[in-house]
LUMKE-861339 format. One record per residue (C-alpha): residue in three letters; y, z, x negated. Coordinates in steps of 0.02 Angstrom, whole numbers, plus 50000, padded with zeros to 5 digits. Last residue first. Layout:
<rs>
alaYZX;...
</rs>
This chain:
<rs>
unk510895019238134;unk510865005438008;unk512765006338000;unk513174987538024;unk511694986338153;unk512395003638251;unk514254995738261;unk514094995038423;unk514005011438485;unk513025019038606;unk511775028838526;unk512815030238366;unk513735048138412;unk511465055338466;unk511595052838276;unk512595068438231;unk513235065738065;unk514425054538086;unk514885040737936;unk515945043637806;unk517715035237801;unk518195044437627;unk520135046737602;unk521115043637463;unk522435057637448;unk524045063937537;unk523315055237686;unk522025070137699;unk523485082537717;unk524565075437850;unk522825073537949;unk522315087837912;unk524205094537983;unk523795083938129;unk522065089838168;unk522815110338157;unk524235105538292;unk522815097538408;unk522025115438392;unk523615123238474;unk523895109638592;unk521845114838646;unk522115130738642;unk523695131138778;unk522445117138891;unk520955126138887;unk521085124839079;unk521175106539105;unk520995107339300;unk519735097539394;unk520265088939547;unk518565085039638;unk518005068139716;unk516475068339655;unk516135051939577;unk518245049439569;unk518425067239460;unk520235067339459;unk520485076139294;unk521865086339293;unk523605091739187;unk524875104639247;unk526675101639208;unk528085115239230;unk528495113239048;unk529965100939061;unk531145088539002;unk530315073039095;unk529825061838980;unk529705071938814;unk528755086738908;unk527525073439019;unk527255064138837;unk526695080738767;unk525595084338932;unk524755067538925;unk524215068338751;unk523355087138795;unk522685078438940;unk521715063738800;unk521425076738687;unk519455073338677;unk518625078738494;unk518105098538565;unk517245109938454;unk518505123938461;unk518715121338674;unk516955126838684;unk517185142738748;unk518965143038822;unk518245128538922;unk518185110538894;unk517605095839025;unk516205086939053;unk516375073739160;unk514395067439228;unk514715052739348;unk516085046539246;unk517305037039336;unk518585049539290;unk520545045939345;unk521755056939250;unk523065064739312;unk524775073639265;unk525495086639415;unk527145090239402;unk527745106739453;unk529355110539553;unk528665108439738;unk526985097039702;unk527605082239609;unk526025069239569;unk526005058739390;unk524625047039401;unk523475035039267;unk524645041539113;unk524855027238968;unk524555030138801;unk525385032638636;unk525465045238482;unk526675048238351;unk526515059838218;unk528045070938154;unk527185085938244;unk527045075038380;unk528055057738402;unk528335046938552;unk527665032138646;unk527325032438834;unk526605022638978;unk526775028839153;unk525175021939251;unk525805027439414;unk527195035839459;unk528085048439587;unk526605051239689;unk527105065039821;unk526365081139864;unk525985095139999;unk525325082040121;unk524605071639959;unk522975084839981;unk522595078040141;unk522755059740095;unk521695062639925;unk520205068040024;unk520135056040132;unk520665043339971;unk519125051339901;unk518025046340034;unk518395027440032;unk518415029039850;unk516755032239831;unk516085020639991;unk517095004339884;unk516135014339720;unk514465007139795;unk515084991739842;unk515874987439661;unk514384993339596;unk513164982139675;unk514384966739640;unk514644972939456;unk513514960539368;unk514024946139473;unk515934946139382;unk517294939839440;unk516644938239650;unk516914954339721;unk518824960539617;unk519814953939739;unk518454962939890;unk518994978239808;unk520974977039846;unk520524971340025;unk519474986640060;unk520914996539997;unk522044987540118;unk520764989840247;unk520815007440228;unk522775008740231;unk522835002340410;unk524405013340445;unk525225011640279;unk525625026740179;unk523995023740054;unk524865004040048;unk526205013439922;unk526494996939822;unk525975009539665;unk524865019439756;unk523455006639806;unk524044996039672;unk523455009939522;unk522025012739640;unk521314995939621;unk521694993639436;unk520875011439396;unk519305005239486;unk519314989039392;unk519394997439223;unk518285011439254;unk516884996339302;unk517504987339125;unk517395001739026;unk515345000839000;unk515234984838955;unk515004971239100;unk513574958339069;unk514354939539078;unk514304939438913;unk515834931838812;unk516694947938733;unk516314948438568;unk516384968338478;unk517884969038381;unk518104971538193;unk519684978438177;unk519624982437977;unk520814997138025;unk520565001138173;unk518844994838219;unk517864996038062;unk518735012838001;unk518655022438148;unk516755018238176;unk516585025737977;unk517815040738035;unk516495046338171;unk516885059238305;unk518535063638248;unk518935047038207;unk518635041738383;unk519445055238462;unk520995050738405;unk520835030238426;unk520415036938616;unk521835048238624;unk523095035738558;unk523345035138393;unk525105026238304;unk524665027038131;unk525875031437993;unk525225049737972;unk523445040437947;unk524415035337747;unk522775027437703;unk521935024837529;unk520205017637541;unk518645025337511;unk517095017337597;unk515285023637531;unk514115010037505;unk512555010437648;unk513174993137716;unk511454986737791;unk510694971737730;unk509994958537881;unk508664950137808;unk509284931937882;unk507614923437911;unk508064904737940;unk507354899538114;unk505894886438165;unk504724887638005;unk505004906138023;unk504474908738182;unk502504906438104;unk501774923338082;unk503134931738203;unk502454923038341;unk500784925638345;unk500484937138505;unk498514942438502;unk497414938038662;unk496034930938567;unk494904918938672;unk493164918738616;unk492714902338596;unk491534887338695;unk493274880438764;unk493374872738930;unk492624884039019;unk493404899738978;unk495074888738973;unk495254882039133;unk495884898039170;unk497354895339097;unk498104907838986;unk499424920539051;unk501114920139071;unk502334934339175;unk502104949239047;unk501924937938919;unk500544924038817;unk501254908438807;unk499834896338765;unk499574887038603;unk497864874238556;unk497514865938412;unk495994854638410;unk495044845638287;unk493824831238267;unk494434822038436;unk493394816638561;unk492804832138640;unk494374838338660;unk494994823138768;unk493574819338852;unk493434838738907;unk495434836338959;unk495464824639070;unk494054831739155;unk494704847039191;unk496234834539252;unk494724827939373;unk494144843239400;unk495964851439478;unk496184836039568;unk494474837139663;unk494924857339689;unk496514851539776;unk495664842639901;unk495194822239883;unk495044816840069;unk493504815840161;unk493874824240333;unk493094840240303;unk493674840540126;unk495414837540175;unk495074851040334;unk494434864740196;unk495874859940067;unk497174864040221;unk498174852240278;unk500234848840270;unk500904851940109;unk498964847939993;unk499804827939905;unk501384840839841;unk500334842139698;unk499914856339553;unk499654852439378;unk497874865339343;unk498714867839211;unk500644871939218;unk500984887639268;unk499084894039224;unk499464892239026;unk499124880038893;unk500934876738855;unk500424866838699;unk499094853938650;unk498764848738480;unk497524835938438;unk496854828438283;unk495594812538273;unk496374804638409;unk495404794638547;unk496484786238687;unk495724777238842;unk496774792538960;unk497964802438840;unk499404796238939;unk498674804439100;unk498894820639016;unk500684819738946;unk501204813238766;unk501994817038605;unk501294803938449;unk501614809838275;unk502034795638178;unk503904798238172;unk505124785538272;unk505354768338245;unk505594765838435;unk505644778538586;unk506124770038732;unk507754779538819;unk507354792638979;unk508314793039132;unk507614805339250;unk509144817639235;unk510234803439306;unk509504803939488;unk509574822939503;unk511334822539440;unk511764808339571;unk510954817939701;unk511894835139658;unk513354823239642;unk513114821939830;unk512984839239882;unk514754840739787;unk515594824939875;unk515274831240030;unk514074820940150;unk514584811740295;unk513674796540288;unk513954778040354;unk512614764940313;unk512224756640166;unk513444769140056;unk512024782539997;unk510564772239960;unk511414754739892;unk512554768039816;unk511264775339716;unk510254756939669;unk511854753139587;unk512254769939486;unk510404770339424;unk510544752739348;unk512244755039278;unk511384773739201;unk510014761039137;unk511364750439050;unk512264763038991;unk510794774038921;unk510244757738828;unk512154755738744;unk512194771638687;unk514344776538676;unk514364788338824;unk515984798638849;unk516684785338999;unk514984785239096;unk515594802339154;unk517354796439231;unk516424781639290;unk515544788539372;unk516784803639441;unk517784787439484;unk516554775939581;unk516074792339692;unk518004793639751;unk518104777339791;unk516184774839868;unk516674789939969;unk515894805939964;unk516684819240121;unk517884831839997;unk517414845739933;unk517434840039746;unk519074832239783;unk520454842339727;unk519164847839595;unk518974830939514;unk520684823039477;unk521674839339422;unk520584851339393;unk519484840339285;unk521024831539211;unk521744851439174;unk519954854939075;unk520084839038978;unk518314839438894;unk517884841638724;unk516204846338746;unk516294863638691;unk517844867738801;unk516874860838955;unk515374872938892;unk516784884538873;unk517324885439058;unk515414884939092;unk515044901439006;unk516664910439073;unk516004909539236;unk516704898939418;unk515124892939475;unk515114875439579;unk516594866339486;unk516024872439309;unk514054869839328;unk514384852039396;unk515494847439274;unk514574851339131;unk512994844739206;unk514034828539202;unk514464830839027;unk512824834838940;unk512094819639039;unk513154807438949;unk513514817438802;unk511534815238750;unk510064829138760;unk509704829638932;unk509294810038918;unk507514813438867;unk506754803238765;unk505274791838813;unk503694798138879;unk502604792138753;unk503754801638619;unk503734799938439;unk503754814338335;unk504004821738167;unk505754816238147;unk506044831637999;unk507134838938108;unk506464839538264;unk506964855938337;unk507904846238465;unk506734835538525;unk505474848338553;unk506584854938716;unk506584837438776;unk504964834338768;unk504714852438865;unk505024840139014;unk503244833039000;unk502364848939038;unk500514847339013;unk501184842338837;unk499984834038727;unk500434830738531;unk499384818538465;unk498714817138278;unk497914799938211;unk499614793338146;unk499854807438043;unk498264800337935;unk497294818337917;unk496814820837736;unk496754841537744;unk498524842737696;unk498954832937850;unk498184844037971;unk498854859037903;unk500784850637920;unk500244844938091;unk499594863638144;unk501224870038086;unk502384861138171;unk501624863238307;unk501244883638271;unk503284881238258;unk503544872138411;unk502484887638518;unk504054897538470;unk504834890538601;unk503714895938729;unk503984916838665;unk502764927038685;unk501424917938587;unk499394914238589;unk498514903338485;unk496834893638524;unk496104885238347;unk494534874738366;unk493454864138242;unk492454850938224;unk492294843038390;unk491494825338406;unk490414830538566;unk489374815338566;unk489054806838724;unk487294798638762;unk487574780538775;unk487254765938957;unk487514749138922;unk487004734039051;unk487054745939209;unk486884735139357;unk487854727139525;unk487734711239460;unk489584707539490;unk489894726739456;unk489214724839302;unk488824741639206;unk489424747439042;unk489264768139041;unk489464782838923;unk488314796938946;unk488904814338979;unk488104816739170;unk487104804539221;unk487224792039350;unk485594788839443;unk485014770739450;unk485214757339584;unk486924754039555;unk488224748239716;unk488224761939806;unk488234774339688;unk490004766139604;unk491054775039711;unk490254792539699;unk491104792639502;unk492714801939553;unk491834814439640;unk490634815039487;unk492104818239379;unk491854835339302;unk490144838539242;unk490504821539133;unk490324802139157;unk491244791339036;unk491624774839103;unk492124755639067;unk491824743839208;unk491114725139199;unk491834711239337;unk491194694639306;unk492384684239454;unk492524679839624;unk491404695639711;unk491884707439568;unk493744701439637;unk493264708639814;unk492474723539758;unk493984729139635;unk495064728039800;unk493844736039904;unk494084750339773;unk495574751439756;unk495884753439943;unk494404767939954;unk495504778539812;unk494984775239628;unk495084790339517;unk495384793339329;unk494514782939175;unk494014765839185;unk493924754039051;unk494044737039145;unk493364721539069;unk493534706139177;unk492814687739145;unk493064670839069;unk494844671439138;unk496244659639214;unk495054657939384;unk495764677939436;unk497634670239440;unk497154655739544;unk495994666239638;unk497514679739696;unk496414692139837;unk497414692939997;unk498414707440041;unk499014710640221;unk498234724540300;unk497744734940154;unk499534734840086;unk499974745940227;unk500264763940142;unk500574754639982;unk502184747740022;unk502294730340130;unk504294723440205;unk504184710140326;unk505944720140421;unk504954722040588;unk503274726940494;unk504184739340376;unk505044746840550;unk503434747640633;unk502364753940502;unk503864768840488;unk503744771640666;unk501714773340665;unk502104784940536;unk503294795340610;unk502254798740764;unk500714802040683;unk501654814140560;unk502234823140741;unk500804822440815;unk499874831240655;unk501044845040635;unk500844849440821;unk498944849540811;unk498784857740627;unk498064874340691;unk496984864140830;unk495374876640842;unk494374860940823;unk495464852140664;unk494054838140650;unk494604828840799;unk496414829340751;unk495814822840579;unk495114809240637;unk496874804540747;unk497554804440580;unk496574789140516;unk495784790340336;unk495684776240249;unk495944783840058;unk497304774540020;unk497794777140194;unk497854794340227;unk498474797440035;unk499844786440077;unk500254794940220;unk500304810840142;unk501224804939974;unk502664798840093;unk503164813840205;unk502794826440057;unk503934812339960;unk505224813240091;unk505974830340019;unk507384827839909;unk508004813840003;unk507874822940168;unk509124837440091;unk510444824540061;unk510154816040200;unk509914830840349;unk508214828940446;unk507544845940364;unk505784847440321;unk504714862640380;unk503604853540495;unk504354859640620;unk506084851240584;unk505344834140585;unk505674835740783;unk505544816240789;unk506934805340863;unk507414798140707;unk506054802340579;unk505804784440550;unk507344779140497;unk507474792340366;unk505864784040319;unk506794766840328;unk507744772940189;unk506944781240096;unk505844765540092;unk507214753440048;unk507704766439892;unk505824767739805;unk505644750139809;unk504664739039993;unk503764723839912;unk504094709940016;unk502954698040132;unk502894680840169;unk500924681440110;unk500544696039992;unk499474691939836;unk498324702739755;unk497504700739587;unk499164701439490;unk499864717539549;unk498094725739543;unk498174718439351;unk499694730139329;unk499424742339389;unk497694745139287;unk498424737739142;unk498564721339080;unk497704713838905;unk497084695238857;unk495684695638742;unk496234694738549;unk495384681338448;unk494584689938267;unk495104695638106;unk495044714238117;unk495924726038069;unk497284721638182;unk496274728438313;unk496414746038289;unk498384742338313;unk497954732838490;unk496834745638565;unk498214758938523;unk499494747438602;unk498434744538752;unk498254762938761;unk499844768638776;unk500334754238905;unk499174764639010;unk497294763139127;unk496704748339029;unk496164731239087;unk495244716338947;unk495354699739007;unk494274687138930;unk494914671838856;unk494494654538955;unk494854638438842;unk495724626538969;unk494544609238980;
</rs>
């Protein structure tokens, strides 16, 4: 006769291997162990029947829809957008279903018919999709109902059943656990508490007692009785809730909390990290230096050259900015290949060709062999979906598939560190004596679900289907068992203008919640402190400034501040130039561009001149994001001073445009380069174009105090050039389209000659590059954290 060993059901992988390790300690027989999914898998069988996988179903739900105005439902019929969005579809009717709920029901229910339309059309695709599974002998679990049968061969291997149950059995799942009590000695596992009595109603019918809330139950569902029934203790010690601004920064209050844990005689092996986000994983994977963790959930492919490189791509083909031309620099990649063999194509209609290559292009930089084989796996099963049947999508929509697809990869996590990293629903069965759970906020707890698209929580309720309020308890729920079987508990939320604390909290946690930021008392275990030390020291260097070339802005920069001088021109330290965010020259910049075209190819004498301008702004529309606003608001600007500029240019003509020059001054020489020389009769007119929406300029008054001589360097060149002192010098005020005159012009040469000769004079000895004295100089300059200003 076979010896019989019990089998013993769990709701996770996670937990059978916890059961497991606890059992090592002792010597005795191990029971036989599935879990939930598992053992459903098992129990049933399904007579000439196939299982339908995740890519046959899209499938024949795009199938389904044919013929259907899916359109009102908010869902678009197009493939690549379908694909993203059959799951409402899906999850709906298997939520009708699992839980046996008919649509024609709800009609009935829904009296003042707001869901009517929505409804028909559902009805309609569903009865399609039965059809087409039916037609093709395909079951999913939206008809496995109507065609399992329960397995007794499999059921007769066992002395009996032992299920720990904790979550939610729908109506199907239930019948099913019914009809195997029925053939075999069924006992269920299950804590009941405030928040799970929904998911608890299932068992009423079948006890004769009362089920009370925090006790631990054994009952036979065979016998239909309770054979073990324990008061709950609340195992909680202590209770630490920590607020931050920043999410990262959350890691080091992890980091923290395990190191505390530790030094108070906590096994590391007993301490779970709980993430209510799973896909901050991969964000804690990369501050994991000292391999603290081991991850539940896997690891994250985001972080390997695989997936770094096609995200690469993707982000440089669709957005042309300087941050993803040096991501592809960063990586190493062939940026003329890319352009070459990619681009030409990336707009392209897919074909399996041209999608084999980018694949393989990609697939090329990985050396892991487990993230090769499941990427081979992922590839396959892709262009089962996308080549089956004839599609016209572009390439670029679908590589926004295949990156979709990819991004879910995750590697098993072996011979990692002891600290376990899990989600909710992986914590289910598992008791740790530390726990640390992170991102504690309203964005991610209650989880929402895409189960609540097309009904209200008042019809679901009406017409017995688990609302949104059921799910909220029964992650509440989730979460009491988990607190309240652990010793200690470290909790972080991210605590901003836009963040906020769950509100789960209040009742979850018998504390006062402080609402203090922490994240300077702990950033430091993520990020070296660099003390910044400020150069105070005096700089005296010797400097012949007679030999320097100065334009008018170099000029007026060491007049203004001889320390700023120093660090650009002479030590040229440079401010960087990657961000996106313009600086402050880079709007003048564009504008004098434009107009220095506009004259220069002399389109202002052309008869649809306006459009040309127009034209010459809409080059500059799409460099830089940043200056989109501006660009259109200066396009009306110059649009009015070009009127202006067309009446005035009746009496005068533009001989040049940005005229550069290089000559000597009192034995000094000075550069720059003149935005517009105009001849009116005999007098040439020098300008200079002013962005500015506030130009100040000198007067006889104030002309003593003044640093700017960039007019005064115009006129000089204007007199070398041009042999003459018939030259007036302006300011073309662009913001207000006004021609100002330089009128302090005479005093101004004559004060420039007094600069030089200091200048002369200073370079006979060393000179001391002090810094300005008037602080409201540093408010815009960037060399403020060198200065300590």
């Amino acid at each position: 006769m076979q010896f019989k060993q019990k089998l013993l059901i769990f709701p996770t992988s996670r937990a059978i291997r916890s059961y497991i390790t606890k059992q090592k300690e002792i010597n005795t027989l191990l029971p036989f162990v599935l879990t939930i999914d598992d053992f459903f898998k098992k129990s049933i069988i399904l007579k000439d029947k196939k299982y339908c996988d995740e890519e046959q179903r899209f499938l024949f739900l795009k199938e389904a829809i044919k013929n259907t105005n899916v359109k009102k439902l908010g869902i678009s019929d197009n493939f690549t957008k379908f694909l993203k969005q059959n799951d409402y579809i899906y999850r709906f009717f298997l939520e009708l279903s699992s839980e046996k709920v008919d649509i024609e029901s709800i009609k009935s229910i829904d009296t003042y018919d707001y869901y009517i339309e929505h409804l028909e059309i559902l009805q309609e695709i569903r009865k399609n999709y039965l059809q087409i599974l039916d037609e093709n002998s395909y079951v999913d679990r939206i008809n496995i109902s109507q065609h399992y049968k329960i397995n007794k061969n499999f059921l007769k291997k066992f002395e009996n059943i032992e299920l720990v149950f904790e979550g939610y059995f729908t109506k199907v799942e239930f019948d099913m656990i019914n009809d195997i009590s029925k053939e075999i000695k069924l006992i269920i596992n299950f804590y009941s508490n405030e928040y799970n009595q929904k998911s608890l109603e299932v068992f009423k019918d079948s006890l004769n007692e009362e089920i009370q809330i925090d006790y631990k139950y054994k009952i036979d569902l065979s016998q239909k009785e309770i054979i073990k029934k324990d008061k709950i203790e609340n195992k909680l010690n202590s209770l630490e809730i920590k607020g931050f601004n920043s999410r990262i920064n959350q890691i080091s209050y992890i980091k923290s909390s395990i190191v505390k844990s530790v030094q108070n005689g906590v096994n590391p092996s007993d301490i779970a990290l709980v993430l209510p986000d799973e896909s901050f994983a991969s964000v804690i994977q990369l501050f994991d230096n000292e391999k603290y963790f081991n991850y539940a959930m896997g690891r994250s492919i985001k972080n390997y050259k695989l997936y770094q490189v096609a995200f690469a791509i993707n982000s440089y083909l669709n957005e042309d900015e300087i941050k993803n031309s040096k991501n592809i620099e960063f990586l190493n990649l062939d940026k003329m290949y890319i352009d070459k063999n990619i681009k030409t194509i990336w707009k392209k209609i897919s074909t399996k060709e041209n999608f084999d290559f980018i694949c393989d292009y990609i697939k090329s930089f990985e050396e892991n062999e487990e993230i090769l084989e499941k990427y081979d796996e992922v590839i396959y099963k892709l262009k089962i979906l996308l080549f089956s049947h004839e599609n016209h999508i572009l390439l670029k929509d679908l590589y926004k598939i295949f990156l979709q697809k990819i991004s879910k990869i995750t590697l098993d996590d072996v011979n990692s560190g002891k600290i376990t990293v899990l989600g909710l629903l992986e914590t289910r069965s598992i008791n740790f004596d530390t726990v640390i759970i992170c991102d504690f906020n309203e964005s991610f707890i209650p989880k929402k679900s895409v189960k609540d698209k097309f009904l209200s929580s008042k019809i679901k309720k009406l017409s017995n289907l688990p609302t949104q309020f059921d799910r909220e308890s029964l992650q509440k729920y989730y979460y009491k068992r988990l607190i309240t079987s652990c010793k200690n508990v470290f909790v972080s939320y991210v605590n901003s203008d836009t963040n906020q604390i769950s509100r789960f909290a209040n009742e979850l946690f018998d504390k006062q919640i402080s609402t203090d930021i922490n994240d300077n008392s702990y950033k430091h275990i993520l990020y070296n402190n660099h003390n910044i030390s400020h150069f105070d020291e005096k700089i005296v260097d010797k400097i012949d400034l007679t030999k320097f070339e100065w334009s008018a802005t170099s000029f007026k920069i060491y007049l203004e501040c001889k320390r700023k001088f120093y660090l650009q021109y002479i030590l040229k330290i440079y401010e960087h130039t990657i961000s996106l965010k313009p600086k402050g020259f880079e709007l003048g910049s564009i504008i004098h561009t434009i107009l220095e075209k506009f004259y220069k190819e002399k389109l202002y004498l052309e008869s649809d001149s306006t459009f040309k301008l127009e034209e010459l702004f809409n080059e500059y529309r799409s460099e830089n994001p940043f200056l989109i606003l501006d660009l259109e608001i200066w396009k009306k600007k110059i649009k009015e001073f070009f009127d202006y500029d067309l009446k005035r240019l009746e009496n005068a003509k533009v001989i040049s445009c940005e005229q550069a020059f290089n000559i000597s001054f009192e034995d000094i020489k000075i550069k720059g380069v003149i935005d517009r020389i105009d001849l009116v009769g005999d007098y040439y007119e020098v300008i200079d174009y002013k962005t500015s929406s506030a130009l100040k300029v000198d007067t006889l008054k104030n002309f003593d105090k003044s640093k700017d001589f960039q007019l005064e360097f115009y006129y000089l060149a204007m007199s070398a050039l041009y042999n003459t002192d018939k030259i007036n010098t302006y300011y073309y005020d662009l913001s207000n389209t006004l021609l100002v005159e330089e009128i302090a012009l005479d005093k101004k040469l004559e004060l420039l000659v007094e600069k030089f000769n200091e200048l002369k004079e200073i370079s006979k000895n060393e000179i001391s590059f002090d810094k300005c004295e008037e602080k409201s100089t540093c408010m815009y300059c960037a060399y403020t954290t060198i200065c300590n200003r």
